[in-house]
The first five atom37 places (N, CA, C, CB, O) and aatype in JSON, in Angstrom:
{
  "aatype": [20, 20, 20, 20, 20, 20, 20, 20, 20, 20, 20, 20, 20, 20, 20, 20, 20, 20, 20, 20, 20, 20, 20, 20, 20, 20, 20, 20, 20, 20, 20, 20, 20, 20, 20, 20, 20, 20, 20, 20, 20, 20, 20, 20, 20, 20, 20, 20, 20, 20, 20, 20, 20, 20, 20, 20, 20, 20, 20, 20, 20, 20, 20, 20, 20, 20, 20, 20, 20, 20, 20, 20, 20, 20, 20, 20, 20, 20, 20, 20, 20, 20, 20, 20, 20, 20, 20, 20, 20, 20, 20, 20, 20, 20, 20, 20, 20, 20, 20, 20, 20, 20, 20, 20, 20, 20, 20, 20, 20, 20, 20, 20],
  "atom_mask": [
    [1, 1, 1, 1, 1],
    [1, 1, 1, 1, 1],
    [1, 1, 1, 1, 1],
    [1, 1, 1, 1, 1],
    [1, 1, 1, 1, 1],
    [1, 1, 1, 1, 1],
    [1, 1, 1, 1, 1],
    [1, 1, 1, 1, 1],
    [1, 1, 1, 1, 1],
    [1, 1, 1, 1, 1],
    [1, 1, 1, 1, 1],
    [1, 1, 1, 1, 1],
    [1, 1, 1, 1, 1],
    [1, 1, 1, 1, 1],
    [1, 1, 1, 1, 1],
    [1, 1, 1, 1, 1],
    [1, 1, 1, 1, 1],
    [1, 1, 1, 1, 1],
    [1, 1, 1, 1, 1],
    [1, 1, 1, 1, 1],
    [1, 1, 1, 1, 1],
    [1, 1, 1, 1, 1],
    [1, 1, 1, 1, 1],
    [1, 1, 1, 1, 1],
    [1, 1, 1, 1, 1],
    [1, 1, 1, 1, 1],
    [1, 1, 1, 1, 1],
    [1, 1, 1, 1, 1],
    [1, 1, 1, 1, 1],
    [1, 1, 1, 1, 1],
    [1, 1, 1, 1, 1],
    [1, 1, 1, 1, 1],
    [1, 1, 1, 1, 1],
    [1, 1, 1, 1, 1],
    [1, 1, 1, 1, 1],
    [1, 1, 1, 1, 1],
    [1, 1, 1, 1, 1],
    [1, 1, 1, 1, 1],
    [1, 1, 1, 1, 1],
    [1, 1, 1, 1, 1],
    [1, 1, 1, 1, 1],
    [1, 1, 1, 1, 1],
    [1, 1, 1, 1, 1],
    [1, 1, 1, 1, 1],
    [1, 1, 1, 1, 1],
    [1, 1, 1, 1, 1],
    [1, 1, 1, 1, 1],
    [1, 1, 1, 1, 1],
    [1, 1, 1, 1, 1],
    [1, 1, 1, 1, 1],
    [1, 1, 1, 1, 1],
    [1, 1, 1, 1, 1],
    [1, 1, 1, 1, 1],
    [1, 1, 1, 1, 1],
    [1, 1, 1, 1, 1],
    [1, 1, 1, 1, 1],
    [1, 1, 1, 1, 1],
    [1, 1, 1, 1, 1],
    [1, 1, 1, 1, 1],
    [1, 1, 1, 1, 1],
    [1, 1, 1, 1, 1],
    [1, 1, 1, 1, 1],
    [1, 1, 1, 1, 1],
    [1, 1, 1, 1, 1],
    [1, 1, 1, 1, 1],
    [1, 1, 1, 1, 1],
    [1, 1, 1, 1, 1],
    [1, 1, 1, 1, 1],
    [1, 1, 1, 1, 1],
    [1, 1, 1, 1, 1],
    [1, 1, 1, 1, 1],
    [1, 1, 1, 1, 1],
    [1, 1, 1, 1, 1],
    [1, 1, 1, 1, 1],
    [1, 1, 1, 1, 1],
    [1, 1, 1, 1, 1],
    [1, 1, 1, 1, 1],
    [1, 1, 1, 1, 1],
    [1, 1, 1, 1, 1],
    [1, 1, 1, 1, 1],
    [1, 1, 1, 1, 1],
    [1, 1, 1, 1, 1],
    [1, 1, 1, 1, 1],
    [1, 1, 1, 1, 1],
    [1, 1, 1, 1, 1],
    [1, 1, 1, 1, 1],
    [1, 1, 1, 1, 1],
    [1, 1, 1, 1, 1],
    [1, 1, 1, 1, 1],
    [1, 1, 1, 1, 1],
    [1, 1, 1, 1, 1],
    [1, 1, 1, 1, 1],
    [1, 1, 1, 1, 1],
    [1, 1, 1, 1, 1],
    [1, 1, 1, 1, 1],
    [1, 1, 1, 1, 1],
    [1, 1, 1, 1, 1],
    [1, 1, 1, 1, 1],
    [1, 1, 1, 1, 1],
    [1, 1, 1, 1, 1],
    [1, 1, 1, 1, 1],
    [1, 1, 1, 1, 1],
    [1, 1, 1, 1, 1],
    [1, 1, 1, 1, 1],
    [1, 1, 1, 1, 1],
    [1, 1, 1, 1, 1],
    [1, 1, 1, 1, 1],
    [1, 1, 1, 1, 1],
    [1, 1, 1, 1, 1],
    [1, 1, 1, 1, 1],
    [1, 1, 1, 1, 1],
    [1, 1, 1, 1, 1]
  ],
  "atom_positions": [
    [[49.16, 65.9, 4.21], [49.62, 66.57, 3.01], [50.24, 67.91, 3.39], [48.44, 66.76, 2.01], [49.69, 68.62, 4.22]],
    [[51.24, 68.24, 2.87], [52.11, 69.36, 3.38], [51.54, 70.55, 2.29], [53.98, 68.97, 3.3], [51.18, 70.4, 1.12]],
    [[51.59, 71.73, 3.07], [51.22, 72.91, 2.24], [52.64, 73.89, 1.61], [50.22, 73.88, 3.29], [53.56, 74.38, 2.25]],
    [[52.42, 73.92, 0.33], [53.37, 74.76, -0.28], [53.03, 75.93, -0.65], [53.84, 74.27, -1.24], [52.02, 76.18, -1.3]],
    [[53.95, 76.87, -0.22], [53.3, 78.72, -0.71], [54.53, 78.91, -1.18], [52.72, 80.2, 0.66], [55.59, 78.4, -0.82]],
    [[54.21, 80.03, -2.39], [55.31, 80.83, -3.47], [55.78, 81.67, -2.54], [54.71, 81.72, -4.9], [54.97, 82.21, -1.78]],
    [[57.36, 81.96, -2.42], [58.02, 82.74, -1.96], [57.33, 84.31, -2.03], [59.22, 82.49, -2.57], [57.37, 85.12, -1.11]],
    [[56.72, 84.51, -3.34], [56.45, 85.69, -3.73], [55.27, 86.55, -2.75], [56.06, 85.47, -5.15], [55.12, 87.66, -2.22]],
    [[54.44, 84.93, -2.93], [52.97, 85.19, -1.73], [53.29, 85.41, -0.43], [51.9, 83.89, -1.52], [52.66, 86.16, 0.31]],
    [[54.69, 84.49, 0.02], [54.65, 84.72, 1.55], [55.67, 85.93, 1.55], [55.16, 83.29, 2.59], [55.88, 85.8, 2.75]],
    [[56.58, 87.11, 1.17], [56.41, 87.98, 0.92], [55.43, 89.1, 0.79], [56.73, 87.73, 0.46], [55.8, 90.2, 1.21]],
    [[54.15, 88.96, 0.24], [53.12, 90.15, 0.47], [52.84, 89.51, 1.43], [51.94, 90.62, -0.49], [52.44, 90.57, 1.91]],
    [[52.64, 88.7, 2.3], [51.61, 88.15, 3.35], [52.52, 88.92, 4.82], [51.47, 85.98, 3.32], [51.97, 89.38, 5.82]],
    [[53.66, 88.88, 4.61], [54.76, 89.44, 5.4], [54.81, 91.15, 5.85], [56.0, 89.09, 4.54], [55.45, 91.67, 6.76]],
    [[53.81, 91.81, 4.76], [54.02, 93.11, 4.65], [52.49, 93.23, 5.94], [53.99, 93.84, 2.71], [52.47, 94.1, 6.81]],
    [[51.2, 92.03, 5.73], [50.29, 92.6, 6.86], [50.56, 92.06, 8.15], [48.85, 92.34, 6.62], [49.84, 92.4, 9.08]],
    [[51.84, 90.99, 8.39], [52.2, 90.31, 9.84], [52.85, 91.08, 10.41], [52.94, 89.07, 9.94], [52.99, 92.16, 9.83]],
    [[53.51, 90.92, 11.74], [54.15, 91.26, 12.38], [55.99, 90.98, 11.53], [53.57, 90.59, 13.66], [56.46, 90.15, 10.77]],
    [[56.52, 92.21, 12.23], [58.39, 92.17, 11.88], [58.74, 90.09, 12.32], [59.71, 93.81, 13.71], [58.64, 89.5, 13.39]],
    [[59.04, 89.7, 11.26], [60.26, 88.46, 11.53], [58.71, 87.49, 11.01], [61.26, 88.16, 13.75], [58.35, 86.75, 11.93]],
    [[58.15, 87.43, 10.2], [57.1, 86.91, 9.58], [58.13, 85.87, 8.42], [55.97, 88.27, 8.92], [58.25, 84.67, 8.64]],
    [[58.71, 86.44, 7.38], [59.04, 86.12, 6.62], [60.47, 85.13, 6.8], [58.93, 87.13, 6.0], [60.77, 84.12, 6.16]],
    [[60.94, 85.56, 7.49], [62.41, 84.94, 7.85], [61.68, 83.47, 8.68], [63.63, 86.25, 9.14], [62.18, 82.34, 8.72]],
    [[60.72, 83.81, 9.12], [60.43, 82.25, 10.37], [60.14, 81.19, 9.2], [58.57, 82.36, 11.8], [60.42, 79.99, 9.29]],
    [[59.47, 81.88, 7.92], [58.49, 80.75, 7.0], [59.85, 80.3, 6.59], [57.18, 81.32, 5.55], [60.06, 79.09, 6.49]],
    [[60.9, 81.29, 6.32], [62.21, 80.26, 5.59], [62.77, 79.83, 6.49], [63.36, 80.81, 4.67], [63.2, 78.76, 6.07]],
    [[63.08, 79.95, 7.48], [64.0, 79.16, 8.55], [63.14, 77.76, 8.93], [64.3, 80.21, 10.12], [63.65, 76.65, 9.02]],
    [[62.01, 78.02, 9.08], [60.98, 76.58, 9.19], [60.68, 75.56, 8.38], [59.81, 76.81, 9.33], [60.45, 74.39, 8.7]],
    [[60.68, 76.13, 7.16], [59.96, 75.75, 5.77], [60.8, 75.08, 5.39], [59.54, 76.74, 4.73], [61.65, 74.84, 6.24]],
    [[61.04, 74.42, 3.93], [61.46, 73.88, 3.16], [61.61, 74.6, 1.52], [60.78, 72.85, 3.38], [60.87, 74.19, 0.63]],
    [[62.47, 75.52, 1.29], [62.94, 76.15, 0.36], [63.14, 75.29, -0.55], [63.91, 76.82, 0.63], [63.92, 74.37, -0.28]],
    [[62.47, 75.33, -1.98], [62.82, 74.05, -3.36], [62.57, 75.15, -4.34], [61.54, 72.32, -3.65], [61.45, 75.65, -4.42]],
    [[63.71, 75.59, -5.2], [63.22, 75.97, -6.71], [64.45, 77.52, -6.52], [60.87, 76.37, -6.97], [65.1, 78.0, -5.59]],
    [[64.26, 77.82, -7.82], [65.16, 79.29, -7.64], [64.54, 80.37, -8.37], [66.75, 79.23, -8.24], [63.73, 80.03, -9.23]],
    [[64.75, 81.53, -8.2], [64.81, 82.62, -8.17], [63.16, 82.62, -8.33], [65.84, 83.27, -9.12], [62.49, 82.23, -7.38]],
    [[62.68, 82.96, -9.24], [61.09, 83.6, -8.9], [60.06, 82.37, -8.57], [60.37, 84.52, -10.43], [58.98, 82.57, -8.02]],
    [[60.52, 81.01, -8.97], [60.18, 79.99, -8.76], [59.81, 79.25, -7.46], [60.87, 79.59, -9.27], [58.97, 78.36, -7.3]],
    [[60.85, 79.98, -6.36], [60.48, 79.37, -5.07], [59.73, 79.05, -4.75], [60.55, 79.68, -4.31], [58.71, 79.75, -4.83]],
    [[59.68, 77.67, -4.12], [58.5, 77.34, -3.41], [58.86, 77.21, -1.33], [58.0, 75.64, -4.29], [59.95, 77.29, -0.77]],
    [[58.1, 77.09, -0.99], [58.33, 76.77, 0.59], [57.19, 76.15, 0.77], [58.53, 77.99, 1.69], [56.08, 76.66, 0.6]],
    [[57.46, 74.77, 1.2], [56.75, 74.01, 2.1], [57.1, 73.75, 3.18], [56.49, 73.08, 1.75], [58.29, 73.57, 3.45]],
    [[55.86, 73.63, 4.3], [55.65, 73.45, 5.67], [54.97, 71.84, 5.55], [54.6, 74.77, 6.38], [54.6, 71.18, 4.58]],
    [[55.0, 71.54, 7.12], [53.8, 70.69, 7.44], [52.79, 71.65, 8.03], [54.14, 69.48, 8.47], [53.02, 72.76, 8.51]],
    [[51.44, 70.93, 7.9], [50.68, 71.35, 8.68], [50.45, 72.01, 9.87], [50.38, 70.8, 8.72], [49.7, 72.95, 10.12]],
    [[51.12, 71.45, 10.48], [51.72, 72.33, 11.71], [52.32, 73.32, 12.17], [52.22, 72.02, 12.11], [52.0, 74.18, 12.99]],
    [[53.43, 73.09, 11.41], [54.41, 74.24, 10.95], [53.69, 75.75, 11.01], [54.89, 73.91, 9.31], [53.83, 76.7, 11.78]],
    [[52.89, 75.55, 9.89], [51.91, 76.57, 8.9], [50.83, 77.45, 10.12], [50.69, 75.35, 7.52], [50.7, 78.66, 10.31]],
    [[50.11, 76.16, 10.87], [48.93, 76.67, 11.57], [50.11, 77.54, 13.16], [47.5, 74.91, 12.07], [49.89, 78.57, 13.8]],
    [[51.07, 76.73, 13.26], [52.12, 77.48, 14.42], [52.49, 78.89, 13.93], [53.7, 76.6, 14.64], [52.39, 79.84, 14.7]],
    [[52.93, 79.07, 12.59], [53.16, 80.45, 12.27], [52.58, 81.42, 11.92], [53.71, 80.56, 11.67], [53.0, 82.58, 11.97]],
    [[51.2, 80.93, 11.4], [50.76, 81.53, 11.44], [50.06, 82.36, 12.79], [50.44, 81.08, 10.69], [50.05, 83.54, 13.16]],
    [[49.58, 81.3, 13.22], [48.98, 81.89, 15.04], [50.31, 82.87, 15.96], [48.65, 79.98, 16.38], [50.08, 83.83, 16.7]],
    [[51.52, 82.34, 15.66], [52.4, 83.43, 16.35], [52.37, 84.66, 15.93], [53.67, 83.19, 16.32], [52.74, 85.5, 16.76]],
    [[51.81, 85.32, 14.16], [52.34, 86.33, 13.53], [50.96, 86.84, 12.95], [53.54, 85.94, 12.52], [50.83, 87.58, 11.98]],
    [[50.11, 86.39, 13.62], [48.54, 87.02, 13.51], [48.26, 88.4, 12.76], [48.0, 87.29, 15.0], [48.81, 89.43, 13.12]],
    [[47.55, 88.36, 11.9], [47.62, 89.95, 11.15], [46.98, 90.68, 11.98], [46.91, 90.2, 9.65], [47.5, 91.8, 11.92]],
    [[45.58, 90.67, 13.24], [45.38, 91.59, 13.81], [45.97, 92.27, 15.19], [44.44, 91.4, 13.78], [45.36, 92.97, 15.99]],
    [[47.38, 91.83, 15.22], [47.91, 92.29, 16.52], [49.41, 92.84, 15.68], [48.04, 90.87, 17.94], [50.46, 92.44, 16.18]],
    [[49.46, 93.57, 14.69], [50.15, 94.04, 13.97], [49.42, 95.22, 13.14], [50.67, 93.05, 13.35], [48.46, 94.98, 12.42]],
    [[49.99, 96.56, 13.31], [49.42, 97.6, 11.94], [50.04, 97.36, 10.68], [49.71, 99.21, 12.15], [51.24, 97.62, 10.72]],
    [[49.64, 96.99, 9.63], [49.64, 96.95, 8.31], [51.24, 98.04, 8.1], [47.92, 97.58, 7.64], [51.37, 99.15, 8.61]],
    [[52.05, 97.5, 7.42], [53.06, 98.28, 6.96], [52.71, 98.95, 5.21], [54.45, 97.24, 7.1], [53.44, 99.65, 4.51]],
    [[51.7, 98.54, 4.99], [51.42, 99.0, 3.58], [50.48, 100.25, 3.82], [50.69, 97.78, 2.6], [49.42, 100.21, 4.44]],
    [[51.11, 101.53, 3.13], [50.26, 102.94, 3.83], [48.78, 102.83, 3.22], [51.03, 104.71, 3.29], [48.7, 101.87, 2.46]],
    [[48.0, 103.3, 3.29], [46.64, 103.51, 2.55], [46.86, 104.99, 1.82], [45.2, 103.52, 3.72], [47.32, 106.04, 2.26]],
    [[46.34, 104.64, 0.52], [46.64, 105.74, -0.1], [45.18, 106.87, -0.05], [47.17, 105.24, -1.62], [43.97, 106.65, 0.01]],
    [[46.16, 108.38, -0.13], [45.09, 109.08, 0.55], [44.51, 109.56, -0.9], [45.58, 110.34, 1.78], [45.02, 109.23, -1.97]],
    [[42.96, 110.71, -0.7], [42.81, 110.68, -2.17], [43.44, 111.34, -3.01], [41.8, 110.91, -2.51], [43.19, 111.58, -4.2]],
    [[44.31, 111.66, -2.31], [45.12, 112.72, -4.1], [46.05, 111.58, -4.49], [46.51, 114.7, -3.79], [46.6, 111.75, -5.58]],
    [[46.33, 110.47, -3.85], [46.73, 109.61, -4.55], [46.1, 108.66, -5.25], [47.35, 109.22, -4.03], [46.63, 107.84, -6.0]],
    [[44.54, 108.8, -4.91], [43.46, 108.01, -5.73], [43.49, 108.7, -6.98], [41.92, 107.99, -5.1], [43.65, 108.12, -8.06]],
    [[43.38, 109.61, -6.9], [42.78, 110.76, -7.92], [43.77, 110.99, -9.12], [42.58, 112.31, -7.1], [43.48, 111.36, -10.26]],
    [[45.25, 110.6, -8.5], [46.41, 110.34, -9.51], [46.61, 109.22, -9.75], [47.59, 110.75, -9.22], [47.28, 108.94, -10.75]],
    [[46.09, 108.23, -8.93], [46.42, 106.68, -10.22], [45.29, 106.84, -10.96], [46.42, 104.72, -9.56], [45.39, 105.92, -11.77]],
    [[43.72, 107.75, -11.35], [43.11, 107.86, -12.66], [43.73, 108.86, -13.44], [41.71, 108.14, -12.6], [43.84, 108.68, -14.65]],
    [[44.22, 110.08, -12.82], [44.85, 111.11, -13.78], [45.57, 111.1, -14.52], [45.27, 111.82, -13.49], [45.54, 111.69, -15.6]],
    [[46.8, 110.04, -13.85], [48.26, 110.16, -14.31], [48.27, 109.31, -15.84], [49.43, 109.39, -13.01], [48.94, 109.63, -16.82]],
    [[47.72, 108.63, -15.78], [48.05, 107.77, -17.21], [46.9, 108.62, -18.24], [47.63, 105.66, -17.05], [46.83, 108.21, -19.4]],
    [[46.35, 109.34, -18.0], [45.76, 110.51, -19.08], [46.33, 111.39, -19.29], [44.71, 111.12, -18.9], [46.23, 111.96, -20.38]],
    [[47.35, 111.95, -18.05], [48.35, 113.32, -18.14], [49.39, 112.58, -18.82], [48.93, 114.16, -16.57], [50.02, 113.38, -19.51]],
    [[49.87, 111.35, -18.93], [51.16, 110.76, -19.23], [50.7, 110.66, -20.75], [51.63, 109.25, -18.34], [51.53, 110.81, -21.65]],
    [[49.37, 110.4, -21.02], [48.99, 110.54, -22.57], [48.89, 111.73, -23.2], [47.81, 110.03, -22.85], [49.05, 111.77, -24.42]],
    [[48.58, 113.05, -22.37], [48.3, 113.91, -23.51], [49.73, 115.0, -23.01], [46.39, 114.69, -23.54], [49.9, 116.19, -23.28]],
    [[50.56, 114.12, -22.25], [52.13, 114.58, -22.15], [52.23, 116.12, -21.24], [52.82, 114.85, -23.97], [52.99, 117.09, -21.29]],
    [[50.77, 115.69, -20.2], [50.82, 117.17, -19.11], [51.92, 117.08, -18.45], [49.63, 117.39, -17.9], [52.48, 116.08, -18.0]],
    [[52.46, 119.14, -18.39], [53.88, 119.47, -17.9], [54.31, 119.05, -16.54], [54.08, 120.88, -17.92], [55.49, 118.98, -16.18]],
    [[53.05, 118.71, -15.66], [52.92, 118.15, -14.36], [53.98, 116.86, -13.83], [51.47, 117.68, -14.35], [54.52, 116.65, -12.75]],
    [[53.99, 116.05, -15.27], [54.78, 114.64, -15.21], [56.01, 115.28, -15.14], [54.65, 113.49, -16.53], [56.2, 116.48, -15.38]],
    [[56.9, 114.43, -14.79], [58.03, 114.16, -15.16], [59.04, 114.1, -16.46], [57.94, 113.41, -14.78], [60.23, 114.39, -16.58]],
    [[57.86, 113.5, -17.59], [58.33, 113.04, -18.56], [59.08, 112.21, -19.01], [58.52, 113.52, -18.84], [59.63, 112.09, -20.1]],
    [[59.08, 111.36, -17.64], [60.37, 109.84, -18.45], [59.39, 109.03, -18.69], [61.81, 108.77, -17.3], [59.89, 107.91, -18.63]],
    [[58.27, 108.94, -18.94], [57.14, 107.67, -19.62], [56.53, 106.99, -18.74], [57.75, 106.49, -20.49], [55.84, 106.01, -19.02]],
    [[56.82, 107.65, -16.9], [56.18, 107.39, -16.38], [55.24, 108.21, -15.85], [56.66, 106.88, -15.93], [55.23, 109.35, -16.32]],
    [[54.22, 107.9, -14.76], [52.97, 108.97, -14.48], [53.8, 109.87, -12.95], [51.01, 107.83, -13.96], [53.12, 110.6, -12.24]],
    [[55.16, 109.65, -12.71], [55.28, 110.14, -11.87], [55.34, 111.98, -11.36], [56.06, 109.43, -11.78], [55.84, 112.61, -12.29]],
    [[55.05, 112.69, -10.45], [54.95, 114.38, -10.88], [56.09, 114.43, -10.42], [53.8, 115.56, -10.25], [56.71, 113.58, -9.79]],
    [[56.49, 115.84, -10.86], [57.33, 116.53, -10.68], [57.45, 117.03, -9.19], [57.19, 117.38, -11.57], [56.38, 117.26, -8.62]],
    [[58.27, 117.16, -8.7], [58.12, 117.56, -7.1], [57.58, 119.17, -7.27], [59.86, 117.42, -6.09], [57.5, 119.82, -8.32]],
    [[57.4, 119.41, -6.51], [56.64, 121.16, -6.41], [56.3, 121.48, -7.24], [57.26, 122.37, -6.11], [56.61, 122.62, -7.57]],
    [[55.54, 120.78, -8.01], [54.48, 121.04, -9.68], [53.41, 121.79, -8.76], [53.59, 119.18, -10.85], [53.57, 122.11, -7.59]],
    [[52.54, 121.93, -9.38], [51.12, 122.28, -9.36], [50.35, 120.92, -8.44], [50.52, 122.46, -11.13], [50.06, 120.68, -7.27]],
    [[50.26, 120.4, -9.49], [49.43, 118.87, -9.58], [50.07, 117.99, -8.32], [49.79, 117.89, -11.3], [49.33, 117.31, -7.61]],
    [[51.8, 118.09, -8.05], [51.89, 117.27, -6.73], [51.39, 118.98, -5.66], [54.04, 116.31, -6.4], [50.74, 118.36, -4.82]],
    [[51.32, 119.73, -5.42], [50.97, 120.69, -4.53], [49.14, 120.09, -3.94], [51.13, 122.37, -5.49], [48.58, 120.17, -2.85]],
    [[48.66, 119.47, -5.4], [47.1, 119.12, -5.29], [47.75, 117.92, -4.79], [45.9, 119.07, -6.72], [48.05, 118.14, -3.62]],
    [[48.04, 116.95, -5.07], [48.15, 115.76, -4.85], [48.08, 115.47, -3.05], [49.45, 115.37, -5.63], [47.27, 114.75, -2.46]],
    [[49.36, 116.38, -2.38], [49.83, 116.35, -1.27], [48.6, 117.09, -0.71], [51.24, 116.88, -1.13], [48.49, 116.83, 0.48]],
    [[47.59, 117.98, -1.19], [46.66, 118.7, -0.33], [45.79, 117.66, -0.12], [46.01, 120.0, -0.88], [45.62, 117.21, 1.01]],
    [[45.17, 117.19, -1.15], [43.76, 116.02, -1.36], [44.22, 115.05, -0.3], [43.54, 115.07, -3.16], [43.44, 114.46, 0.45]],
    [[46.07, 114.83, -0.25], [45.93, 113.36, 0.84], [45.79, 113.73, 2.41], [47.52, 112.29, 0.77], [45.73, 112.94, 3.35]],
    [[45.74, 115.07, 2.42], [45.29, 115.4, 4.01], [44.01, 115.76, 4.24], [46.03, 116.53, 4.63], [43.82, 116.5, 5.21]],
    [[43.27, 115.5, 3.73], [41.83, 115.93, 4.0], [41.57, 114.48, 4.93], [40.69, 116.23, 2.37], [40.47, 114.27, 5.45]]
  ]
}
């Protein structure tokens, strides 16, 4: 039985492998469906080969870890974005203002 993964999944799975992760599953695979729909199927083989070449622990993670002033702003920000603190931006998202206050905290908390 052949295994099928969503384009979308082997995409995030691509961000903890090694560079050329994603391009091997489509050059190998079997591409069926369009745009968010994709599917890619392998054989068995296929799957257990690419994966073992592109091993997640002989690769550092390309996704950063967020430090805590960025913890501390994904709880803040959608309370500052509610009670409309000058810190935001103000386009309706939680993003700060560059050299606010709050990103000055933000950028300190992520170096501790």
């Amino acid at each position: 039985m052949n295994i099928i993964r969503p384009i979308a999944s082997l995409k995030m799975t691509a961000l903890r492998r090694q560079p050329g992760y994603l391009e091997e599953c489509l050059r190998v695979g079997k591409v069926t469906g369009e745009g968010q729909a994709q599917l890619v199927e392998f054989t068995p083989e296929q799957f257990q080969d690419i994966r073992r070449r592109f091993q997640i622990s002989n690769f550092k993670s390309q996704i950063p870890k967020p430090g805590l002033g960025d913890r501390v702003h994904a709880v803040a920000g959608p309370i500052g974005r509610a009670l409309h603190w000058p810190c935001l931006k103000g386009d309706g998202t939680t993003d700060l203002k560059p050299g606010s206050p709050c990103d000055k905290i933000r950028t300190q908390l992520n170096r501790l």
